[in-house]
MIKOLSE-352221 format. One line per field, with one value per residue (C-alpha): residue number from 1; residue in three letters; chain; x, y, z. Coordinates in nm, 2 decimals. Layout:
REM MIKOLSE-352221
romi	NUM  ... .
ropa	ALA  ... .
lumdren	A  ... .
px	X  ... .
py	Y  ... .
pz	Z  ... .
***
This chain:
REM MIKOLSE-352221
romi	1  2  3  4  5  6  7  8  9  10  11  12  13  14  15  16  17  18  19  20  21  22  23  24  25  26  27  28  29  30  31  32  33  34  35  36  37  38  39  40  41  42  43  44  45  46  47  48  49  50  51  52  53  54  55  56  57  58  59  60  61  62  63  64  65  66  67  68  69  70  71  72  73  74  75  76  77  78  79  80  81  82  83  84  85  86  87  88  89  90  91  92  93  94  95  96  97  98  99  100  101  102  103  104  105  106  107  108  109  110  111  112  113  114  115  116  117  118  119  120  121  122  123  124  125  126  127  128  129  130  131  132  133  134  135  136  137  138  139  140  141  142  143  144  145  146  147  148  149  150  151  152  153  154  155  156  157  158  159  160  161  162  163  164  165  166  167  168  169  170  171  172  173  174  175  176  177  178  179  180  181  182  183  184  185  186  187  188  189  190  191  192  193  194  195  196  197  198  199  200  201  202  203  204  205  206  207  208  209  210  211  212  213  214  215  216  217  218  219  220  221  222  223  224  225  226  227  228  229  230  231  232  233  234  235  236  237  238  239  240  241  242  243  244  245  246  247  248  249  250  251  252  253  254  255  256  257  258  259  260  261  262  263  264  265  266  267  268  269  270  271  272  273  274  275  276 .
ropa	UNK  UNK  UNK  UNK  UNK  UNK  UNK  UNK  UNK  UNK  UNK  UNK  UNK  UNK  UNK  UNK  UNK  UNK  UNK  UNK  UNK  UNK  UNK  UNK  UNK  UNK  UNK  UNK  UNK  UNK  UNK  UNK  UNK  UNK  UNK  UNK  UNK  UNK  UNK  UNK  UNK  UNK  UNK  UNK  UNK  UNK  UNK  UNK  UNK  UNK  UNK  UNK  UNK  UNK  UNK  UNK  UNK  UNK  UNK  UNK  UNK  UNK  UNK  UNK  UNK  UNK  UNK  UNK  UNK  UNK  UNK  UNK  UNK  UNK  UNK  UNK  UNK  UNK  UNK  UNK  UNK  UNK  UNK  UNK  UNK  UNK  UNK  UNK  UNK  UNK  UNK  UNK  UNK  UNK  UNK  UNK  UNK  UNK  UNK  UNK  UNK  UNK  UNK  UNK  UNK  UNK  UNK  UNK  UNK  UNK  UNK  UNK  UNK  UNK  UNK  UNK  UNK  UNK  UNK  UNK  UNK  UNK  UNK  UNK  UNK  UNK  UNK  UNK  UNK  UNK  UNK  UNK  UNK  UNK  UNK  UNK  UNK  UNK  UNK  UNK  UNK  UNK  UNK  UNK  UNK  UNK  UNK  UNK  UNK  UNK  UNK  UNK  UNK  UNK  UNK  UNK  UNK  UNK  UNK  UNK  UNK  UNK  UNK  UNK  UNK  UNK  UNK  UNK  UNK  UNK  UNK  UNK  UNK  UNK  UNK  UNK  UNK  UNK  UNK  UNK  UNK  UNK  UNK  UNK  UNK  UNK  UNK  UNK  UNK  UNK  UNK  UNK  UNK  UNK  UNK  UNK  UNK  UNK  UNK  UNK  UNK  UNK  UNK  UNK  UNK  UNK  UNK  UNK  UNK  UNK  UNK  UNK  UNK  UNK  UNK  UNK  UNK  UNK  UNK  UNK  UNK  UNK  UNK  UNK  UNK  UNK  UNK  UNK  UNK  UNK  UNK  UNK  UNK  UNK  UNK  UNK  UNK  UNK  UNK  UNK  UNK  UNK  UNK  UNK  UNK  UNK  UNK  UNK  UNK  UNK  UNK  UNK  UNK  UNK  UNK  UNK  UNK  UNK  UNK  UNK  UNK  UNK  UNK  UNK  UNK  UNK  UNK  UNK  UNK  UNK  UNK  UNK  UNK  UNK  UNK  UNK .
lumdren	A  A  A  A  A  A  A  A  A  A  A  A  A  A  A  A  A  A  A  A  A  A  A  A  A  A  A  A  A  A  A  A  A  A  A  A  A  A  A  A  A  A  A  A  A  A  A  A  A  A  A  A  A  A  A  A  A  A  A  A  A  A  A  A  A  A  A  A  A  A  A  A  A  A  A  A  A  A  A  A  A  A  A  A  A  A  A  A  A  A  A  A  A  A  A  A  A  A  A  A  A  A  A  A  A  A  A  A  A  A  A  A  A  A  A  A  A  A  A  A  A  A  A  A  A  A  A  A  A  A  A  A  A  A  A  A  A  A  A  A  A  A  A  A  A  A  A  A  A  A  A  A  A  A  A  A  A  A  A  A  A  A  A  A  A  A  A  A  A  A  A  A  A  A  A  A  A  A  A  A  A  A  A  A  A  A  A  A  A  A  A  A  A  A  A  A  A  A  A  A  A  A  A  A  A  A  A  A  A  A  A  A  A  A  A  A  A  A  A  A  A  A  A  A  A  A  A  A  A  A  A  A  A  A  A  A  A  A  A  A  A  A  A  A  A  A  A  A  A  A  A  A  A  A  A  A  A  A  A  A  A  A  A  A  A  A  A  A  A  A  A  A  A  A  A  A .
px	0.00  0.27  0.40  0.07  0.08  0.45  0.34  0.05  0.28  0.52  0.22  0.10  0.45  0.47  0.17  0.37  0.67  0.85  0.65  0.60  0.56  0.30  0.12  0.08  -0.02  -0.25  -0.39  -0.46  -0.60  -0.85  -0.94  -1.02  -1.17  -1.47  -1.48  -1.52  -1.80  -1.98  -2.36  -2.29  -2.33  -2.04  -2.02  -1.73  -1.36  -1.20  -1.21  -1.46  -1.45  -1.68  -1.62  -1.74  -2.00  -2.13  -2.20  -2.55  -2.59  -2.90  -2.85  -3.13  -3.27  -3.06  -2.73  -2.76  -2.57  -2.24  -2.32  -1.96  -1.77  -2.00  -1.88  -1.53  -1.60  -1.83  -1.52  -1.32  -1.54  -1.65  -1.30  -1.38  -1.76  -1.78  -2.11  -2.13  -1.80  -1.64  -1.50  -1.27  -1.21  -0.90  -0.90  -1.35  -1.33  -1.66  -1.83  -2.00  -1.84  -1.90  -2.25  -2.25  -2.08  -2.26  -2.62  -2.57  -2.31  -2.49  -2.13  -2.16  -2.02  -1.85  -1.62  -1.47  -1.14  -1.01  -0.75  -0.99  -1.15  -1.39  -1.46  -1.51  -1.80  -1.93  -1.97  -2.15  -2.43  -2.44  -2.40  -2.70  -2.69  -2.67  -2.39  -2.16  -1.98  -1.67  -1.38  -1.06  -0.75  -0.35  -0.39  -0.01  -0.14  -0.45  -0.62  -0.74  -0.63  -0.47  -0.73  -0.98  -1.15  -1.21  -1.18  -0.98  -1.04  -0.85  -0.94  -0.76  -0.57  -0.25  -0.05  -0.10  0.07  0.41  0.50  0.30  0.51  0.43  0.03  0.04  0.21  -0.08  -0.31  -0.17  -0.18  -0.54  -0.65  -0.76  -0.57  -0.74  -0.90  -0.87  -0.72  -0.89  -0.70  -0.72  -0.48  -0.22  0.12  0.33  0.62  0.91  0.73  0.63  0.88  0.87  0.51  0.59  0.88  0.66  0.38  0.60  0.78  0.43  0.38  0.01  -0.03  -0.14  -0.43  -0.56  -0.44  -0.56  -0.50  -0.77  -0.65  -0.92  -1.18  -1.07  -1.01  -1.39  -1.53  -1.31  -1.47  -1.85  -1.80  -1.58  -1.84  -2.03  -1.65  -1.56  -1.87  -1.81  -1.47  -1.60  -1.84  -1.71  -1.31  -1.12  -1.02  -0.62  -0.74  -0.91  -0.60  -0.45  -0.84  -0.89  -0.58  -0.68  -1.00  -0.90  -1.11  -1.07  -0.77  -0.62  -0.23  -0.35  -0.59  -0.33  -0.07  -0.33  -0.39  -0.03  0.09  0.27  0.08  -0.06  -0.42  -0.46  -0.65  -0.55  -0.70  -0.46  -0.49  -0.36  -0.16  -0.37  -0.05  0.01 .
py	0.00  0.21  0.23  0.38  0.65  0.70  0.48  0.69  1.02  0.85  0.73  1.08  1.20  0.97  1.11  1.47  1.31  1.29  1.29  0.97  0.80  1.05  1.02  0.63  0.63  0.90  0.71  0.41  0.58  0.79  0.47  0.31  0.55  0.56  0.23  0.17  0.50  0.39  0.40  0.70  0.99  1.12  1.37  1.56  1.52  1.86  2.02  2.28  2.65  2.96  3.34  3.45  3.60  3.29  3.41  3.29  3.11  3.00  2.60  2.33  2.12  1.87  2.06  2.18  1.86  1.96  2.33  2.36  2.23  2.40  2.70  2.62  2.55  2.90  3.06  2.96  2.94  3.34  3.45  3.48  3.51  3.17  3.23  3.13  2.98  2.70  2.53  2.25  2.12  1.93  1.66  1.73  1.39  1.30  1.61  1.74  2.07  2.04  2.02  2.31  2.51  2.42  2.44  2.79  2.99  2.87  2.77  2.76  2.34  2.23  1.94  1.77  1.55  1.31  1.01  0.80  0.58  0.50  0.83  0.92  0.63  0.74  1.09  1.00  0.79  1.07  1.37  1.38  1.75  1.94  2.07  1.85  1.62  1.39  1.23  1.04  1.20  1.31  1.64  1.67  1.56  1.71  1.49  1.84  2.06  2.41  2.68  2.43  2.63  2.97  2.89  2.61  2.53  2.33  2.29  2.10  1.82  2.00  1.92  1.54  1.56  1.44  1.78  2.09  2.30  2.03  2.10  2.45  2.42  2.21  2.42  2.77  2.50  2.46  2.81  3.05  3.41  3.59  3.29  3.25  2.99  2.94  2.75  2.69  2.41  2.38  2.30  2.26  2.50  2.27  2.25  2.62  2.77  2.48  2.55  2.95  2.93  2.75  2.97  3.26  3.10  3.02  3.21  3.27  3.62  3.65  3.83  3.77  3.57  3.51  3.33  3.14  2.90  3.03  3.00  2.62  2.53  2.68  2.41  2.16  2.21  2.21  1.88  1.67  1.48  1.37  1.32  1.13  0.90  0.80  0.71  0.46  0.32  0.26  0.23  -0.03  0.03  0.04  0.32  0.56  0.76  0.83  0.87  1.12  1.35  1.31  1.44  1.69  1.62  1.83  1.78  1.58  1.65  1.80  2.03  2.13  2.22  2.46  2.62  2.64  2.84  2.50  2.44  2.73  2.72  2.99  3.06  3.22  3.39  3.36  3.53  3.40  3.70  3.79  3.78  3.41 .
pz	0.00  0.06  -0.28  -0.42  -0.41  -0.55  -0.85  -0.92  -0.92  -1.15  -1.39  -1.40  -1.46  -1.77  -1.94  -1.91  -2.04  -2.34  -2.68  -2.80  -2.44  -2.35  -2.71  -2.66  -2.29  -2.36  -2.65  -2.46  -2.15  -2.35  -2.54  -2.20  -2.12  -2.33  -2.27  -1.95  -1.92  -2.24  -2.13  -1.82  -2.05  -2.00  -2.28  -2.19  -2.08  -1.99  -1.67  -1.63  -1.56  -1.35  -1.32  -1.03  -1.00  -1.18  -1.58  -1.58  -1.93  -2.06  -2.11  -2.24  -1.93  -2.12  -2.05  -1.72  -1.52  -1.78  -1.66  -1.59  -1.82  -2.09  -1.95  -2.06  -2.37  -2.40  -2.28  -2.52  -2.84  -2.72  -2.82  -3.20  -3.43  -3.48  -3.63  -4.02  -4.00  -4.08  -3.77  -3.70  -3.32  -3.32  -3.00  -2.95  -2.69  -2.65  -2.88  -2.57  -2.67  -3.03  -3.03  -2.74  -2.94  -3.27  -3.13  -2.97  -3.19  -3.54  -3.73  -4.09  -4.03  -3.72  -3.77  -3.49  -3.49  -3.23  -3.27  -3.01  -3.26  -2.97  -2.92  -3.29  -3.27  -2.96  -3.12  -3.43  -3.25  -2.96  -3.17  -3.48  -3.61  -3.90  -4.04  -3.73  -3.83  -3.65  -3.80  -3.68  -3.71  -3.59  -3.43  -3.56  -3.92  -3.99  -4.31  -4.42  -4.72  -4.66  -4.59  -4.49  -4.19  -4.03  -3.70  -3.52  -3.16  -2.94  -2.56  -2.33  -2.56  -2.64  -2.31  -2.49  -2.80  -2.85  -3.04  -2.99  -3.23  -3.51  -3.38  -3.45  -3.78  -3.82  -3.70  -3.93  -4.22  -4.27  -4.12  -4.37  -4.39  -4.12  -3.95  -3.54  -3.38  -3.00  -2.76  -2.34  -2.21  -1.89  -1.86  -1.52  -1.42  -1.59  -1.91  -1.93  -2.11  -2.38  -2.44  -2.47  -2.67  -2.95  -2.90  -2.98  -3.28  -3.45  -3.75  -3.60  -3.40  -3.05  -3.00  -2.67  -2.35  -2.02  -1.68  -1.62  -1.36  -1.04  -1.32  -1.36  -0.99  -0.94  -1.20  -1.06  -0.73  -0.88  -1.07  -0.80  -0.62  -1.00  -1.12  -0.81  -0.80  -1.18  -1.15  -0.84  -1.03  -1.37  -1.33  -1.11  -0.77  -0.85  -1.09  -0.89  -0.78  -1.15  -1.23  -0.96  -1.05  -1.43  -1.32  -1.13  -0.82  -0.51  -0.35  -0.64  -0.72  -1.06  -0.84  -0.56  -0.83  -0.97  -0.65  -0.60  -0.93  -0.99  -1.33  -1.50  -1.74  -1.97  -2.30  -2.59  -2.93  -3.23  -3.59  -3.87  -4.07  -4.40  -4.57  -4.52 .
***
């Protein structure tokens, strides 16, 4: 018993680690995943987000229990018109988001893109709506021509990806001259400078950032007992302490570096140059 929580810290450190370690543990723990909550309605995979004062947002009936995360993903998609646009979400989980952000923002199309095969099937049986549709694929090889979209989001996925620079090449590859890149992730204090250092070499132009990590530990705190009583339900018992820091319950090591300043959540608004 004594070694469990050590192993848990070195798991967790693992999924942060180099590139193509953390892409194929992430892969395989997303793909369990699904599996193991298919049937719970579990529609969305980030952590969650509220202002305070709470921003009182109009949700369907059908909405209201992802109240919180929703309100991450209004954040984010807020940060550019997506209306009439054509939108890709690279890494859309479970399309809880996607259709969100499709059924109140009125996209021109809405495409969403995940490697999790699972997921992908899960979001095509969940997710019937026009103009939405979801397709497997590399977030660090989009199957998509130049210029495909208008507007690219990305919410909590990057910190995943074996090369983030290689993502926002990506990314600057298929937007269209003048089209908006909207992004929220984390990173912890080692890895920081990495993550800036590529944000400031990418061809794309910053337009807007902010710290958003109170916002985050507020959401955390609203959805931590549902979070908490899925994980004890649906995944194994020598699980629940990776599950609870991926989740970001209360307490959680994920949660307490938060608080701490140790890992650092922002969001950002990008422009691609009209010249390019």
């Amino acid at each position: 018993m004594c070694c469990g929580p050590l192993l848990r810290v070195l798991v967790l450190d693992q999924l942060y680690a180099i590139g193509k370690i953390r892409r194929v543990l992430w892969r395989i723990w997303y793909a369990f995943i699904t599996r193991r909550v298919r049937g719970a309605e579990v529609l969305f995979l980030n952590y969650a987000f509220q202002e305070e004062p709470p921003r009182l947002l109009s949700l369907e009936p059908a909405d209201e229990s992802n109240r919180a995360c929703i309100q991450l993903y209004h954040h984010v998609g807020s940060l550019a018109v997506l209306r009439d646009k054509t939108v890709l979400e690279v890494s859309c989980g479970h399309g809880g988001g996607a259709s969100y952000l499709a059924r109140t923002f009125g996209p021109r199309s809405y495409t969403g893109l995940d490697l999790n095969a699972a997921g992908i099937e899960f979001c095509r049986r969940r997710h019937v709506l026009d103009k939405v549709d979801f397709v497997r694929g590399d977030a660090e090889a989009l199957p998509f021509p130049e210029e495909s979209f208008e507007v690219v989001i990305n919410v909590e996925a990057s910190h995943c990806y074996a090369s983030f620079p290689r993502f926002l090449a990506e990314v600057a590859r298929v937007l269209r001259p003048g089209g908006h890149f909207l992004y929220a992730d984390f990173r912890f204090a080692e890895n920081r400078a990495a993550w800036e250092q590529a944000i400031g070499a990418s061809t794309l132009q910053l337009k807007a950032q902010r710290e958003i990590g109170a916002e985050v530990l507020r959401g955390m705190k609203q959805n931590s007992a549902h979070s908490q009583l899925l994980i004890t339900r649906h995944l194994p018992k020598f699980l629940h302490g990776l599950a609870t820091d991926f989740a970001g319950i209360e307490g959680s090591r994920v949660f307490r570096a938060l608080q701490s300043g140790e890992l650092t959540y922002r969001s950002y608004c990008f422009q691609k140059p009209l010249g390019l």
